[in-house]
TIVO-236327 format. One record per residue (C-alpha): residue number from 1; residue in one letter; x, y, z. Coordinates in steps of 0.05 Angstrom, whole numbers. Layout:
+-----+---------+--------+--------+--------+
| num | residuo |      x |      y |      z |
+-----+---------+--------+--------+--------+
| NUM |       A |      X |      Y |      Z |
...
+-----+---------+--------+--------+--------+
***
This chain:
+-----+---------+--------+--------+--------+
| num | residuo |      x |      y |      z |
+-----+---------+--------+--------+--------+
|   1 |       X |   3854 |   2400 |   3207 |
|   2 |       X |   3854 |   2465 |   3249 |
|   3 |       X |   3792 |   2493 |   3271 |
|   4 |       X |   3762 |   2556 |   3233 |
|   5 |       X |   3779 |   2619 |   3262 |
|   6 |       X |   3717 |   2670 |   3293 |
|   7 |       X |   3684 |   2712 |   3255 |
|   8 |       X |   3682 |   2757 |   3317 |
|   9 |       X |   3726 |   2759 |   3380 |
|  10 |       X |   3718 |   2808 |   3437 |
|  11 |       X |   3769 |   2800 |   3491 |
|  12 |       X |   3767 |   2842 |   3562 |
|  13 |       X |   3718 |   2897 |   3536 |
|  14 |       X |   3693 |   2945 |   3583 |
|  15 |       X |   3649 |   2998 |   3567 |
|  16 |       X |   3629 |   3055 |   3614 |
|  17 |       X |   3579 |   3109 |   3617 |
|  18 |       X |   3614 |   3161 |   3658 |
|  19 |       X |   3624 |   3134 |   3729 |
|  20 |       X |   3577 |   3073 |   3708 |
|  21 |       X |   3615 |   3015 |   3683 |
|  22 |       X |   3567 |   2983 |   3652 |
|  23 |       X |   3614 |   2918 |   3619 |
|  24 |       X |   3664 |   2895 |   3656 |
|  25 |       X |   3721 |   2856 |   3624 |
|  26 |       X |   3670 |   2820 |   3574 |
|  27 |       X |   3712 |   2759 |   3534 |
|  28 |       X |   3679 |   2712 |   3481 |
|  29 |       X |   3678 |   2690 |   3406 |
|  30 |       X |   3632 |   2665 |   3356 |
|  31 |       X |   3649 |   2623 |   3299 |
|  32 |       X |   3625 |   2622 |   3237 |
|  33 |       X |   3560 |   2591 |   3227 |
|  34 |       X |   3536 |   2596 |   3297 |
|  35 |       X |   3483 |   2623 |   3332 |
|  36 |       X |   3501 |   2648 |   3403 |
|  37 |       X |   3451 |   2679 |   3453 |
|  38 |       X |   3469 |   2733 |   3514 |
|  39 |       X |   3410 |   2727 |   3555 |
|  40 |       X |   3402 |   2769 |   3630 |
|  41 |       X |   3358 |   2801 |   3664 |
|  42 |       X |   3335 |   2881 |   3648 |
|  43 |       X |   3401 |   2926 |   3665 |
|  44 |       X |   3445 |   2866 |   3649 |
|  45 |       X |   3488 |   2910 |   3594 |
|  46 |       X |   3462 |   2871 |   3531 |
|  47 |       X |   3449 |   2931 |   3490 |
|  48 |       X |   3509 |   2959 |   3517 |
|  49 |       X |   3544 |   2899 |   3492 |
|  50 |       X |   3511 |   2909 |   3419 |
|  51 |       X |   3527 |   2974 |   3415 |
|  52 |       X |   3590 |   2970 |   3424 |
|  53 |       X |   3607 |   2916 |   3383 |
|  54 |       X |   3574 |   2955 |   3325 |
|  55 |       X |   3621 |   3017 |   3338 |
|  56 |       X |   3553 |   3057 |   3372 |
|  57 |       X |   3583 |   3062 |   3435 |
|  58 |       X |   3659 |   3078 |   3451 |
|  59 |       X |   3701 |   3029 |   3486 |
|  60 |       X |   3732 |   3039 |   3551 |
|  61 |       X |   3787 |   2993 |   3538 |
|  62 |       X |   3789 |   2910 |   3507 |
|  63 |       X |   3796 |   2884 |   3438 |
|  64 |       X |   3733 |   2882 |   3386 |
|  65 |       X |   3756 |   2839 |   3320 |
|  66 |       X |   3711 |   2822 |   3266 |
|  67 |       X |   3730 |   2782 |   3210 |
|  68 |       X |   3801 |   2798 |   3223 |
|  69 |       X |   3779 |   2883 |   3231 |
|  70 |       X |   3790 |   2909 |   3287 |
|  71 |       X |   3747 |   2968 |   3320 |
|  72 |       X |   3781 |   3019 |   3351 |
|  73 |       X |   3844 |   3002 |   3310 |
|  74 |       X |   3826 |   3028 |   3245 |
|  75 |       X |   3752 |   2997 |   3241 |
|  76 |       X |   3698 |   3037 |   3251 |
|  77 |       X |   3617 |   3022 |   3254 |
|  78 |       X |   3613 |   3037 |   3176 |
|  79 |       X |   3670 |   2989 |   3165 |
|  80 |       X |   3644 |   2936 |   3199 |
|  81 |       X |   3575 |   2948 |   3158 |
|  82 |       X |   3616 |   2940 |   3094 |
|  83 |       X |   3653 |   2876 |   3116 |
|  84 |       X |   3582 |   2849 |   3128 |
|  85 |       X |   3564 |   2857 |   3205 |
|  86 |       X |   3482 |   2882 |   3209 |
|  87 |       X |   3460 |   2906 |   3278 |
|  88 |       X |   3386 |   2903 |   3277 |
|  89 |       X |   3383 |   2940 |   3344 |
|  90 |       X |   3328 |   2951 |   3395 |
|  91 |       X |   3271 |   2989 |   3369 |
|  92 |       X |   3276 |   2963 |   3308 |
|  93 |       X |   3322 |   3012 |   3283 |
|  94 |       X |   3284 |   3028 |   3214 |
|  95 |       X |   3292 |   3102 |   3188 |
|  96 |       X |   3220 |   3126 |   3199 |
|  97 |       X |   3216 |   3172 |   3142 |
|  98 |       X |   3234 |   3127 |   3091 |
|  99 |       X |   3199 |   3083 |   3052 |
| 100 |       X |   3199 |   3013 |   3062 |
| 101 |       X |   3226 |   3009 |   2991 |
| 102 |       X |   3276 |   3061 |   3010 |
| 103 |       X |   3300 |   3024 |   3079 |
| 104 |       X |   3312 |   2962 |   3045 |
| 105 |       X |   3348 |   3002 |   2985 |
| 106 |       X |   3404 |   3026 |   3036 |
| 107 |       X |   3413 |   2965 |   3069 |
| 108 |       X |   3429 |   2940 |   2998 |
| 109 |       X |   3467 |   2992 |   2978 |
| 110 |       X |   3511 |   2982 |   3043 |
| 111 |       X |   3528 |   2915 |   3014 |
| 112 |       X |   3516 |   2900 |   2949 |
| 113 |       X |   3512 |   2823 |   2925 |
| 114 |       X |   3515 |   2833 |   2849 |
| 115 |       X |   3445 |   2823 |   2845 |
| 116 |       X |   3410 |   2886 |   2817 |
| 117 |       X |   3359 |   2913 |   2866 |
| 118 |       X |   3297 |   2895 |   2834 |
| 119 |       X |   3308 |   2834 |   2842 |
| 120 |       X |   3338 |   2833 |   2912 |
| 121 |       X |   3281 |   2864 |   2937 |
| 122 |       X |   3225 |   2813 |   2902 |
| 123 |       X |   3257 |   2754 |   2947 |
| 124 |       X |   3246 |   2795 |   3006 |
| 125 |       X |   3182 |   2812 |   2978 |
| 126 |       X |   3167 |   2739 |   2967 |
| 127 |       X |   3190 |   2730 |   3038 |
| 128 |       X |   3153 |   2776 |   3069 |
| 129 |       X |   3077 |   2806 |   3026 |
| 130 |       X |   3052 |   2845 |   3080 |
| 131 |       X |   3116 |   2899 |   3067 |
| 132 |       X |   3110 |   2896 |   2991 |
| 133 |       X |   3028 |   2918 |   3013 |
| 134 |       X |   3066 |   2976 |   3047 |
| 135 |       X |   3126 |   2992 |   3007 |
| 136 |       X |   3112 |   3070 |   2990 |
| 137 |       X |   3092 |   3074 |   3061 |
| 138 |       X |   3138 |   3121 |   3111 |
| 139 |       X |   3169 |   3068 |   3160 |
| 140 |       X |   3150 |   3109 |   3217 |
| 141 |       X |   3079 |   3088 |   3199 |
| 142 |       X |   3087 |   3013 |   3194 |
| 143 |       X |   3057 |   2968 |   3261 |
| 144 |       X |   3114 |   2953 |   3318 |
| 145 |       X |   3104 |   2879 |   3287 |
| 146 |       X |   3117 |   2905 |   3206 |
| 147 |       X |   3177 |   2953 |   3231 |
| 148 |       X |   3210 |   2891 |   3257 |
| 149 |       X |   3200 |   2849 |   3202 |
| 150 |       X |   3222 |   2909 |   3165 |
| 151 |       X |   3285 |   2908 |   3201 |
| 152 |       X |   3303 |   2830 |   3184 |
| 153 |       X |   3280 |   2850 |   3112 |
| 154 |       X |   3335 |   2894 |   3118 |
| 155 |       X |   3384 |   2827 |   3124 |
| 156 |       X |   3350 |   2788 |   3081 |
| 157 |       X |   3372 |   2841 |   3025 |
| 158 |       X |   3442 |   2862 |   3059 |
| 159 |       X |   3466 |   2777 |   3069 |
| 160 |       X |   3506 |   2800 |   3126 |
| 161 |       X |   3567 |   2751 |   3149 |
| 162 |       X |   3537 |   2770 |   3221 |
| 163 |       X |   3473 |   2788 |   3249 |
| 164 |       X |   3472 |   2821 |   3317 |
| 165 |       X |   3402 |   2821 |   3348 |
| 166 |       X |   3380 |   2865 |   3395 |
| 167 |       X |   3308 |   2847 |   3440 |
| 168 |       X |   3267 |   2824 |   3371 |
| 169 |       X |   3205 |   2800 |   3412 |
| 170 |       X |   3207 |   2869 |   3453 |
| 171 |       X |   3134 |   2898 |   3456 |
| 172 |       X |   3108 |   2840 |   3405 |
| 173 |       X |   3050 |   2796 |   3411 |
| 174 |       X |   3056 |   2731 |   3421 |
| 175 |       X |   3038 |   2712 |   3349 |
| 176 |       X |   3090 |   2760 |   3322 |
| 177 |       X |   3149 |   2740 |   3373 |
| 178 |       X |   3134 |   2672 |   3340 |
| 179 |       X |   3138 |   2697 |   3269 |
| 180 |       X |   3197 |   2733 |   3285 |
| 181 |       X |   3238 |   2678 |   3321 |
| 182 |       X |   3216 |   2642 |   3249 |
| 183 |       X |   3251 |   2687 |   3207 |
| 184 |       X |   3316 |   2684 |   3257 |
| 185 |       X |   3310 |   2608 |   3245 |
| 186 |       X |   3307 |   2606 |   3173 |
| 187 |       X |   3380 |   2660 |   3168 |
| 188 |       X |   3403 |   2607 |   3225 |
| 189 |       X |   3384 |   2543 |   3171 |
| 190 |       X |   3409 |   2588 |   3120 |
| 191 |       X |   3482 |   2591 |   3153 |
| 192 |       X |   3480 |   2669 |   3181 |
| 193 |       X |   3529 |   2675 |   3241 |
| 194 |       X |   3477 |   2701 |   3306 |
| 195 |       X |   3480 |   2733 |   3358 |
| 196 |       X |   3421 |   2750 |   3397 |
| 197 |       X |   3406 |   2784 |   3463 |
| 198 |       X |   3338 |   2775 |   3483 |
| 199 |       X |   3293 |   2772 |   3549 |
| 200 |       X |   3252 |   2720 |   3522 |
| 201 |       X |   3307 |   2668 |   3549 |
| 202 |       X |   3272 |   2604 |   3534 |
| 203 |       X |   3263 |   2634 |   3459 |
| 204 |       X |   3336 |   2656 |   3449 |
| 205 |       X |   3358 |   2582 |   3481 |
| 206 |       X |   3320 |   2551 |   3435 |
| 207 |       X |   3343 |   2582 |   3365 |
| 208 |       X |   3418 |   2587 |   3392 |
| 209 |       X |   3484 |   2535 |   3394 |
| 210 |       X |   3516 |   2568 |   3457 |
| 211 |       X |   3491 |   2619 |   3505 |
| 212 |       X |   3517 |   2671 |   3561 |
| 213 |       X |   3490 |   2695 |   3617 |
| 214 |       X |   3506 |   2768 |   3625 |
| 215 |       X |   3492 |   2806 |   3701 |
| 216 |       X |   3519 |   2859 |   3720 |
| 217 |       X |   3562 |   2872 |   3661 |
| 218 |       X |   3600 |   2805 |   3674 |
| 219 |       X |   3588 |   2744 |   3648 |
| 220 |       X |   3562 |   2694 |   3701 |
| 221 |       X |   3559 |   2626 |   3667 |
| 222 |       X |   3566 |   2595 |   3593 |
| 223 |       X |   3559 |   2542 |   3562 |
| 224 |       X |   3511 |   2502 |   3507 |
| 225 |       X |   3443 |   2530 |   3500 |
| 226 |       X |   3406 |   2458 |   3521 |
| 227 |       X |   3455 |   2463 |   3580 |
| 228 |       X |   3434 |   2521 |   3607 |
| 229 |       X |   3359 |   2512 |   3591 |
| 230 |       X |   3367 |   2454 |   3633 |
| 231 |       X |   3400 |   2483 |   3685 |
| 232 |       X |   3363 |   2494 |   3755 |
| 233 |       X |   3394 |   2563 |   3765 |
| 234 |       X |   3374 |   2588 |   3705 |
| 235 |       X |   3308 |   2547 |   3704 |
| 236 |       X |   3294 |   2583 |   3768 |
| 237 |       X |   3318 |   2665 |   3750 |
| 238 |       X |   3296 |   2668 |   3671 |
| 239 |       X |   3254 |   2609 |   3644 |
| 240 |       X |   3193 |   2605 |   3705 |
| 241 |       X |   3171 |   2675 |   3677 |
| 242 |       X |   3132 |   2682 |   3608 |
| 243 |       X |   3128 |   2761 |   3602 |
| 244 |       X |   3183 |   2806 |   3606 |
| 245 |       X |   3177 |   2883 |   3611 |
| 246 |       X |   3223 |   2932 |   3579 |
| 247 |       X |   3278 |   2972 |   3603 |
| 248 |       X |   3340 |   2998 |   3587 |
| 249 |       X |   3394 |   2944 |   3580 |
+-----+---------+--------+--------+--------+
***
């Protein structure tokens, strides 16, 4: 029986900003099912990374493929949305003067199920109360902890094929980083394909199948995530630290 093919496939991508190159000749794949972390250090080039695999950013040169479209060659960012990729990027990326109804209305209507809205949006209600408390509300005017759960409302209602994370602990609480990381478990239990770049390493290792370790835009070492949580390397440059600070990535 031959194995399933990726749902996504980057080979040699290299994305530059100007003179900066900020990924150099990046090469992995996901397969269906998984969840896959890219953890490094601030400046690493994991937004970079999301951004471009989104269609965001323009690529330099390399190969983007997901399920079986191609960006650059035809696909574009709004394609990919409609064949079921959801980039919750950093910052949340919620449209601050819409509703909270409204936000999770588009993300539907980017990919509708066949299940009328009203009652797509009562499971995410059910899912999450505090945003049905808050639904006429502007998003703009929603906590940093309700905009991000706002955000994975948004995939709750879309049921993307993949789920690209960008830095969903970044400026949370404690508490909330937990609650978040909860709601990335339950899409993982639920079969959503991940993938996750994060700072809280030990987090993103501990919700993921497989991991990379991005520096410099170049990968530096792979492998399972309990591998590399137990590795003295990484032990020693990500996981002795239990704050991170933000920066541009």
């Amino acid at each position: 029986m031959s194995a399933p093919s990726p749902i996504l496939e980057v080979s040699g991508l290299h994305v530059a900003y100007g003179a900066i190159k900020a990924l150099r000749g990046v090469s992995f794949a996901v397969q269906p099912g998984e969840t896959v972390a890219v953890v490094g250090a601030n400046g690493a080039g994991k937004t970079t990374l999301m951004k471009a695999l989104s269609g965001v950013l323009p690529i330099a040169s390399g190969r983007v493929s997901f399920a079986g479209l191609d960006l650059g060659a035809g696909g574009t960012s709004h394609g990919l949305a409609r064949a079921g990729m959801l980039h919750v990027p950093e910052g949340r990326g919620t449209l601050r003067y819409m509703t909270v109804e409204e936000n999770l209305m588009l993300a539907w209507e980017i990919r509708p199920s066949g299940i009328p809205f009203p009652e797509a949006v009562r499971t995410v209600f059910a899912r999450f109360p505090r945003l049905e408390e808050r639904r006429t509300q502007f998003a703009g005017n929603l906590s940093g902890g309700e905009q991000q759960m706002l955000a994975l409302a948004r995939a709750v209602i879309n049921r993307p094929k993949l789920l690209l994370v960008d830095e969903p602990s970044l400026g949370l609480s404690p508490i909330l980083t937990k609650e978040v990381f909860q709601v990335l478990r339950e899409f993982r239990d639920a079969g959503v394909t991940i993938l996750i770049v994060e700072q809280n390493v030990r987090s993103a290792l501990a919700l993921s199948n497989r991991a990379y370790v991005l520096s410099q835009g170049v990968f530096t070492a792979e492998g399972s995530a309990a591998e590399l949580a137990n590795d003295p390397a990484i032990v020693a440059g990500y996981l002795g630290h239990g704050t991170h600070t933000r920066s541009a990535s």
